[in-house]
C-alpha positions as CSV (number, residue, x, y, z in Angstrom):
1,X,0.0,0.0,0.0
2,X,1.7,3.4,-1.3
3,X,1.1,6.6,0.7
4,X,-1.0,9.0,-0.3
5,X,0.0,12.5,-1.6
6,X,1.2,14.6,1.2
7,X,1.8,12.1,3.6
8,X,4.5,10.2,4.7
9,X,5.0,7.0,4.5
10,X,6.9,5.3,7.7
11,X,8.2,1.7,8.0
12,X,6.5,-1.1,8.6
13,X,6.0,-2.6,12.0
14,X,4.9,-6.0,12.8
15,X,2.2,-6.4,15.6
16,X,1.2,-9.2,17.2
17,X,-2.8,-9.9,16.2
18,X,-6.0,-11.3,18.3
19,X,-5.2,-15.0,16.4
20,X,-1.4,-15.2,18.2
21,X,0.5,-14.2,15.1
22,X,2.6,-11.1,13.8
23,X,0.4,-9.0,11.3
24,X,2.7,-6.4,8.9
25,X,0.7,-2.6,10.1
26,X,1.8,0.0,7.5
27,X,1.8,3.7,9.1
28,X,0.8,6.4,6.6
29,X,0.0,9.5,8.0
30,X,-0.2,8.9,11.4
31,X,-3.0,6.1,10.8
32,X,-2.5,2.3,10.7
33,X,-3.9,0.1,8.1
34,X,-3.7,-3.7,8.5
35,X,-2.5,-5.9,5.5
36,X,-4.5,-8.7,6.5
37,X,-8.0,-8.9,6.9
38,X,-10.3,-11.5,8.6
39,X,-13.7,-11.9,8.5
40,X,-16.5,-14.2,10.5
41,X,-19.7,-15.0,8.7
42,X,-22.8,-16.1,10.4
43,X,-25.3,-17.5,8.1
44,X,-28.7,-18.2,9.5
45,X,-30.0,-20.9,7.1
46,X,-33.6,-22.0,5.9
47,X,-35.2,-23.7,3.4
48,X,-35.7,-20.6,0.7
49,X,-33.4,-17.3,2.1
50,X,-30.5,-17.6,4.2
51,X,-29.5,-14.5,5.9
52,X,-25.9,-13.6,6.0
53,X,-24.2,-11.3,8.4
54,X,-20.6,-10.5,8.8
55,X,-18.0,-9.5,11.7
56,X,-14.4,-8.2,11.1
57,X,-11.9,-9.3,13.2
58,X,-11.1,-7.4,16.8
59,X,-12.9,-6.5,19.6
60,X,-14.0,-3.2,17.8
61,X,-14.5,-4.6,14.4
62,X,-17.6,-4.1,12.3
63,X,-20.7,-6.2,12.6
64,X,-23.0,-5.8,10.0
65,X,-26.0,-7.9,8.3
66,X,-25.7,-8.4,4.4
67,X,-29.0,-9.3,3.5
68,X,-31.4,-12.1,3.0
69,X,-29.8,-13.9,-0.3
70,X,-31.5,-17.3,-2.3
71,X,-30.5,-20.2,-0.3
72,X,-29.6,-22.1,-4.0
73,X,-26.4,-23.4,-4.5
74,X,-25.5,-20.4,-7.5
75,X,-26.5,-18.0,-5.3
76,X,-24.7,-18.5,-1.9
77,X,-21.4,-19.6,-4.4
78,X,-21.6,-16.1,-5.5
79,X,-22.1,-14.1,-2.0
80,X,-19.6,-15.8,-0.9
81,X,-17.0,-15.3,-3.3
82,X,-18.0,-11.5,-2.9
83,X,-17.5,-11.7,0.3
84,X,-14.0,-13.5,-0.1
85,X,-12.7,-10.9,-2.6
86,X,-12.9,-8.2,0.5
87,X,-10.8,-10.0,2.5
88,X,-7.1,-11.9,2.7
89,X,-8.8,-14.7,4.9
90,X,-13.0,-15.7,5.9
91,X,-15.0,-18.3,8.4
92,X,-18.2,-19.3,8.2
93,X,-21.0,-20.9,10.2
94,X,-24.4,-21.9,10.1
95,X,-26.8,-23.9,12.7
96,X,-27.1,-27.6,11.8
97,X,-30.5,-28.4,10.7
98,X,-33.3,-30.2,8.3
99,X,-30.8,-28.4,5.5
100,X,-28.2,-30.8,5.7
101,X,-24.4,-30.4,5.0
102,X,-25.0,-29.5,1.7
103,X,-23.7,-25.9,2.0
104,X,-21.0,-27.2,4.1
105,X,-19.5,-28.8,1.4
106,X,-20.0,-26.3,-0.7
107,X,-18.2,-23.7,1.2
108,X,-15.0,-26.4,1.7
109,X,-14.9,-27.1,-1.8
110,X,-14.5,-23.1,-2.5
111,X,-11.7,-23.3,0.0
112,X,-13.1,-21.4,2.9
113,X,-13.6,-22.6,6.6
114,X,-16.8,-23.8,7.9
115,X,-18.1,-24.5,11.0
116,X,-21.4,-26.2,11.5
117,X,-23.1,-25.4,15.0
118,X,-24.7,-27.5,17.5
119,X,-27.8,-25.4,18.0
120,X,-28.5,-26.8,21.7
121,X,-24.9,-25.6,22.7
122,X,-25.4,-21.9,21.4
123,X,-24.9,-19.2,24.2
124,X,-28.5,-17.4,24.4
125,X,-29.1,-14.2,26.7
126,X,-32.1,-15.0,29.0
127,X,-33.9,-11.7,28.7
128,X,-33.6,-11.9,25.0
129,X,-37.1,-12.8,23.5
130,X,-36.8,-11.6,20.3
131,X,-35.8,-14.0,17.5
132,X,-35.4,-13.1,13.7
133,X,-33.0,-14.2,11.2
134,X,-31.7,-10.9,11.0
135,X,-30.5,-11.2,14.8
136,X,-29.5,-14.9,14.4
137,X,-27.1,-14.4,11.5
138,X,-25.8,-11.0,13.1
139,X,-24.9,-13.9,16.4
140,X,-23.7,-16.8,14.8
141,X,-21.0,-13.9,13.2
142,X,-20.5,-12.2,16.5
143,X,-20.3,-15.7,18.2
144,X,-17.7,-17.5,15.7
145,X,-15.3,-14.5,16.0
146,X,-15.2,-14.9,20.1
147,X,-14.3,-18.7,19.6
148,X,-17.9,-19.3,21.7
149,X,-19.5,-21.8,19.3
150,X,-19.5,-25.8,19.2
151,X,-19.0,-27.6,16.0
152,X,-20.9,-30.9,15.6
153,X,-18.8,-33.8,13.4
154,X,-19.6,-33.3,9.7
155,X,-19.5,-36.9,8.1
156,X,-18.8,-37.7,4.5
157,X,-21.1,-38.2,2.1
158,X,-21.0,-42.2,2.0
159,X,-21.3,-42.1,5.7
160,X,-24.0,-39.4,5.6
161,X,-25.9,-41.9,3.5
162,X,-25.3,-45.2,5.3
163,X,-26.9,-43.3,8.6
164,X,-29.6,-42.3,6.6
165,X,-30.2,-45.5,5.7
166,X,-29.9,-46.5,9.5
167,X,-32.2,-44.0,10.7
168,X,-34.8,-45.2,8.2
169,X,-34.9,-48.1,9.6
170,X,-35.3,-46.6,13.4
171,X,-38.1,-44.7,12.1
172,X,-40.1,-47.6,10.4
173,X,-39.7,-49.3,14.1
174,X,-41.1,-46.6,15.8
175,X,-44.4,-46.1,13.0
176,X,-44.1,-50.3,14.2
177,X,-44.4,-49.5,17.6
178,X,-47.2,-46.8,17.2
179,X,-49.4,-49.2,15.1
180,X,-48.9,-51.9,17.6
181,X,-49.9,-49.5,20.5
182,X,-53.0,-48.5,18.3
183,X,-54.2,-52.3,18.3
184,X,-53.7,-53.0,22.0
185,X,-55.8,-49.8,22.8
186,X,-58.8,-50.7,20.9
187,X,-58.8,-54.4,22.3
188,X,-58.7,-52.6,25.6
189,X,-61.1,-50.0,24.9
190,X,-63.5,-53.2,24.0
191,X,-62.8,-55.1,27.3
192,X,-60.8,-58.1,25.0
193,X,-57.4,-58.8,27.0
194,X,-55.0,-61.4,25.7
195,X,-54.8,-64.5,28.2
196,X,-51.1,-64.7,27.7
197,X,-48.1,-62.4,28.9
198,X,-46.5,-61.9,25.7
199,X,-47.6,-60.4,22.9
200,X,-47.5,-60.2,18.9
201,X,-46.3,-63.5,18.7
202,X,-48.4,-66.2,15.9
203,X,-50.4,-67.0,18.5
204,X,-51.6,-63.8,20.0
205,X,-51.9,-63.2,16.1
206,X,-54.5,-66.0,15.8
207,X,-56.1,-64.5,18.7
208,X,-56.7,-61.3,16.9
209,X,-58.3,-63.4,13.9
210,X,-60.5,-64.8,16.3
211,X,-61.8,-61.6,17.9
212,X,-65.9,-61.0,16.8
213,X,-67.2,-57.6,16.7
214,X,-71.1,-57.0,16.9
215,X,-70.5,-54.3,14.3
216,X,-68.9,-54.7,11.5
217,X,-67.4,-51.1,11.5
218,X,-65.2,-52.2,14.3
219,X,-64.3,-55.5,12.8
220,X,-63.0,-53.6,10.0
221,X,-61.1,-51.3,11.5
222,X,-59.4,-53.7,13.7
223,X,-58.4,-56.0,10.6
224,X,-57.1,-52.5,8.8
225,X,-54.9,-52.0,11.9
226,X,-53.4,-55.5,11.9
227,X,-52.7,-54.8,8.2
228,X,-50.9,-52.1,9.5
229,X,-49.1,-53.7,11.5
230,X,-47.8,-56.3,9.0
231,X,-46.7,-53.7,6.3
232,X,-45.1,-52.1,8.9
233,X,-43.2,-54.8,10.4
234,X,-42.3,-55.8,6.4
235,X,-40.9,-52.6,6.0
236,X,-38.7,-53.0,9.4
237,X,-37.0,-56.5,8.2
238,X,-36.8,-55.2,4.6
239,X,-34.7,-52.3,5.8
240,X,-32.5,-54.4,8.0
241,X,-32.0,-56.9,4.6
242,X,-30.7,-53.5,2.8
243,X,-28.5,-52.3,6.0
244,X,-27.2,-55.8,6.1
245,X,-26.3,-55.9,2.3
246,X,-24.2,-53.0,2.3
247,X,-22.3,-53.2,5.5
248,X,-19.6,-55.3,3.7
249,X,-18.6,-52.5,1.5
250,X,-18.8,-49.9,4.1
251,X,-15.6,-48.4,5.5
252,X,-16.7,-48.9,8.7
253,X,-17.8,-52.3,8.6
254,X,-14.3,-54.1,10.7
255,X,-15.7,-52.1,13.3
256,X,-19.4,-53.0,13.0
257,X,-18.0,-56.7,13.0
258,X,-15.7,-56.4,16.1
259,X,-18.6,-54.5,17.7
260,X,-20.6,-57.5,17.6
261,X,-18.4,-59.5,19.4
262,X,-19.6,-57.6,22.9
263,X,-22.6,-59.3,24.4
264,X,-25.8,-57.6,23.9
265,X,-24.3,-55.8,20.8
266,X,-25.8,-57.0,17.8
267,X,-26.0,-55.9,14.0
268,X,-28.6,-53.1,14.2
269,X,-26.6,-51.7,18.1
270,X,-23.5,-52.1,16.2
271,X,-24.2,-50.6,12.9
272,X,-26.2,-47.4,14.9
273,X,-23.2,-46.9,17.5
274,X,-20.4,-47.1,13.8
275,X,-22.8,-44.7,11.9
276,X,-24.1,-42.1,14.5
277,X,-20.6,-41.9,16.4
278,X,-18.3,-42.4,13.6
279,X,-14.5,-42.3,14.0
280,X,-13.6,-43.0,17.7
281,X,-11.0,-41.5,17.6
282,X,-12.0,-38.1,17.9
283,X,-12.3,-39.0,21.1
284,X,-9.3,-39.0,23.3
285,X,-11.1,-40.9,26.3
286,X,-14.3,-43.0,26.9
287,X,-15.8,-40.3,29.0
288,X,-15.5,-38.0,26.7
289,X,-17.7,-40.2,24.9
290,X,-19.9,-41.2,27.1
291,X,-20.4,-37.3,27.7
292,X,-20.7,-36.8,24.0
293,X,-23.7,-39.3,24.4
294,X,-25.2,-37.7,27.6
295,X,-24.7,-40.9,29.7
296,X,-22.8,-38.5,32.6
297,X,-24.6,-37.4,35.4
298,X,-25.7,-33.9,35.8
299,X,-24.2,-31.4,38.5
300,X,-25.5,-28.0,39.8
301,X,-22.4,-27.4,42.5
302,X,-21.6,-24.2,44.4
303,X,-19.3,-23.3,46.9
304,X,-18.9,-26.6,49.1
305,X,-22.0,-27.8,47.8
306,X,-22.0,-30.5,45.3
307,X,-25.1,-31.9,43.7
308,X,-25.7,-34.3,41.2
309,X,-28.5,-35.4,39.1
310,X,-29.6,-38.1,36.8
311,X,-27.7,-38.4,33.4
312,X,-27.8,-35.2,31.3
313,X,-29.5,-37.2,28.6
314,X,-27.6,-34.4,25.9
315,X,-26.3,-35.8,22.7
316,X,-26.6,-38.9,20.4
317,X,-30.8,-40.0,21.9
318,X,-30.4,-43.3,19.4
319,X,-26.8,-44.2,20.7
320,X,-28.3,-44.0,24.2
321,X,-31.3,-45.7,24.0
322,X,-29.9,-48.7,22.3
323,X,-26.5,-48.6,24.7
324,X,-29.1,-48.7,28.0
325,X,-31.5,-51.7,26.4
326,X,-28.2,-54.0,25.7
327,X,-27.0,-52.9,29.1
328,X,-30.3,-55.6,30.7
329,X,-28.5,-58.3,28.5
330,X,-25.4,-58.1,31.2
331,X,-27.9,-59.3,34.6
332,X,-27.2,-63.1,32.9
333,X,-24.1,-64.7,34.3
334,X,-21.2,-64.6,31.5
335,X,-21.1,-67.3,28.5
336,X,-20.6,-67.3,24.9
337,X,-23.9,-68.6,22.6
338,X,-23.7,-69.5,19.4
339,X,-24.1,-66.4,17.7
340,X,-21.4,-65.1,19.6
341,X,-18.9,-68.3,19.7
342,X,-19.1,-67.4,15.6
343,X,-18.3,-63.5,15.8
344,X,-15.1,-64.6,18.4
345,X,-13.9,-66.8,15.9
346,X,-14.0,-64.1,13.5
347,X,-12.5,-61.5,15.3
348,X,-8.9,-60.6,16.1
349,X,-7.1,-62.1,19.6
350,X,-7.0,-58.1,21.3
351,X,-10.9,-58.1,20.4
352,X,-11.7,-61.3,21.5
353,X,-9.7,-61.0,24.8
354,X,-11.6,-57.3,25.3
355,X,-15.0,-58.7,24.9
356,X,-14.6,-61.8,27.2
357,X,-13.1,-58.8,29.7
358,X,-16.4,-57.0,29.2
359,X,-18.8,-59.6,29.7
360,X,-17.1,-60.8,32.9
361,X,-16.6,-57.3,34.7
362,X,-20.4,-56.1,33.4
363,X,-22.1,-58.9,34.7
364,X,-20.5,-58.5,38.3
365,X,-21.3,-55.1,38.1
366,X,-24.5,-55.6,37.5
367,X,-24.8,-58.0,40.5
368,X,-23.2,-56.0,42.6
369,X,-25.1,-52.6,41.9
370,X,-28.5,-54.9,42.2
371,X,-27.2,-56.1,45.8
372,X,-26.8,-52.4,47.1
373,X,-30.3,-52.2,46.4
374,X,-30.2,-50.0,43.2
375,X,-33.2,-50.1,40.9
376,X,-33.1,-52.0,37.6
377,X,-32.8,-48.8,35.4
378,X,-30.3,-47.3,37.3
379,X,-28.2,-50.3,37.1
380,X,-28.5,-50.6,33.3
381,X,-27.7,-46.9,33.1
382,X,-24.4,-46.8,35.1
383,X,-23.7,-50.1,33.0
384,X,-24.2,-48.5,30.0
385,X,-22.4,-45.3,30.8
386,X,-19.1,-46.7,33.2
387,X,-18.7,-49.9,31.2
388,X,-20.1,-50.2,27.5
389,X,-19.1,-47.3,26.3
390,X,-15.8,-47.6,27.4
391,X,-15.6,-51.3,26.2
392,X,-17.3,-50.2,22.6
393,X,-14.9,-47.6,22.2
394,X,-11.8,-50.1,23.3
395,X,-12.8,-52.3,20.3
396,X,-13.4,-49.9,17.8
397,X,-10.2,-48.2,18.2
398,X,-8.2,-51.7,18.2
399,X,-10.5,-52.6,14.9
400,X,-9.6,-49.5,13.6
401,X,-5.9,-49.7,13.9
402,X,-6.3,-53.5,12.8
């Protein structure tokens, strides 16, 4: 940068910046100009206009909202090349939502940083009740440039898919589970209770069959809800049949194998844990994934006052849920079925040795936990959270470095 007429130009000087490093300051005049420029852009996402704001770098730098722009691929390629030709250096960030990590990409593959957000981990003022996208993008921007966001894990596309495909399948067992529900109400709204303790097996099938309504409105309706039931429950094992085809070619799939080898870890626990969690070794520690999958108990301490709660419940729900219902497996004493005598045989020595080492700890655990009088759910929680996890994530890293 040349100075001006009348003014004189000075040497340059080499300050340290707010990012740690030395930035070259030209003095013209008796005013300092930077050579490199930063920028942080929040974009508040949605499904037609994303709004886009902008903060320059320092504690007194500009904030200011760009405008609402299309939220097609053409579009936001063009802002944000505008917006890169202002400055030597640019971050972005929007909320992770129903939009996907489509604009993600997009940004990386233009060669700029992005950060996607974890919405439930955003620092929100109390008395603020006022909510616009205007005001969101303006503190995603002011947010990213004090450091004071949390990035969620941004898979690739193949693995983006395969959870897809996973999450199908959890949502066709929970339409399953709704239609199910929807049967045993109206028996019980029409005083017909099964004689048996278990249900939806062929006989309590047969049972339903049997059932005679004095109106034929209600025998319909109870033969279009067992229908219901059956498509549904097609559609569950069809979607497992799928999942199970591809896991071969999957670049998870030695951990979704070695996975297996834990007791009370089966295909669907194992292929939800690889597909929702991904790479383990993000994390540097089992309770930093067992926090990651809110199965760490909650604490509101002050002073000399500690307090603690019941599990945050915060994170991965599916991981969770799955982890606590394989945790009632371990209240058996230790031994190897025949399902599982085949997935040992498979599996490497380390993996086999750590999965016999899990079974034999978890089921004294449980013992023990149930002899100091703790209830059943608590027991499969703490199983779950002290033990599982850290087992899982034992054998996926030795699978992975295998």
């Amino acid at each position: 940068m040349s100075a001006s007429a009348g003014e004189v130009a000075r040497p340059t000087l080499r300050v340290r910046g707010l990012l740690g490093r030395a930035e070259p300051i030209l003095i013209t005049g008796g005013r300092a100009v930077a050579d490199y420029r930063e920028a942080f852009v929040g974009i508040d996402v949605a499904k037609q206009r994303n709004a886009v704001a902008i903060a320059e770098a320092g504690r007194e730098g500009e904030v200011r909202f760009i405008g609402e722009v299309d939220a097609s691929d053409t579009s936001m390629h063009r802002v944000i090349q505008r917006i890169a030709a202002k400055f030597d250096r640019i971050h972005l960030c929007y909320e992770a939502g129903p939009t996907g990590y489509g604009l993600y990409r997009l940004i990386r593959s233009l060669g700029h940083e992005c950060t996607v957000v974890a919405p439930s981990l955003i620092p929100r003022k109390p008395g603020d009740r006022v909510k616009t996208n205007r005001r969101d993008a303006l503190s995603l921007a002011r947010l990213l440039r004090a450091g004071e966001l949390t990035a969620v894990w941004v898979p690739d596309e193949d693995h983006e898919a395969m959870r897809d495909l996973v999450r199908a399948r959890a949502a066709a067992v929970e339409t399953l589970r709704v239609h199910r529900q929807q049967v045993g109400a109206f028996m019980l709204k029409h005083g017909r209770a099964y004689p048996r303790t278990k249900n939806w097996t062929m006989r309590y099938l047969r049972w339903l069959q049997e059932q005679r309504f004095d109106y034929p409105a209600h025998q319909i309706a109870l033969q279009e809800m067992v229908e219901a039931v059956r498509i549904s429950k097609e559609r569950v094992e069809r979607l497992e049949r799928v999942i199970e085809d591809f896991i071969p070619n999957w670049s998870l799939a030695p951990i979704v194998r070695a996975l297996q080898t834990l007791r009370g870890v089966d295909l669907i626990v194992a292929v939800t844990f690889a597909t929702e969690v991904g790479d383990v070794s993000r994390f540097d520690s089992p309770r930093q994934l067992m926090g990651y999958l809110g199965l760490v108990p909650g604490e509101r301490s002050t002073g000399e006052t500690i307090r603690r709660g019941g599990i945050t419940k915060a994170g991965n729900g599916r991981v969770r849920h799955m982890l606590v219902e394989s945790a009632w497996t371990y209240r058996h004493p230790p031994r190897i079925g025949k399902a599982k005598l085949y997935r040992l045989e498979q599996a490497p020595p380390k993996v086999r040795e750590i999965a016999w080492k899990a079974q034999a700890r978890l089921t004294t655990r449980y013992r023990k936990l149930v002899g100091r009088g703790k209830r059943t759910t608590v027991v499969c929680t703490a199983i779950a959270r002290e033990l599982i996890v850290g087992f899982m994530w034992a054998v996926a890293r030795e699978a992975r470095s295998t």
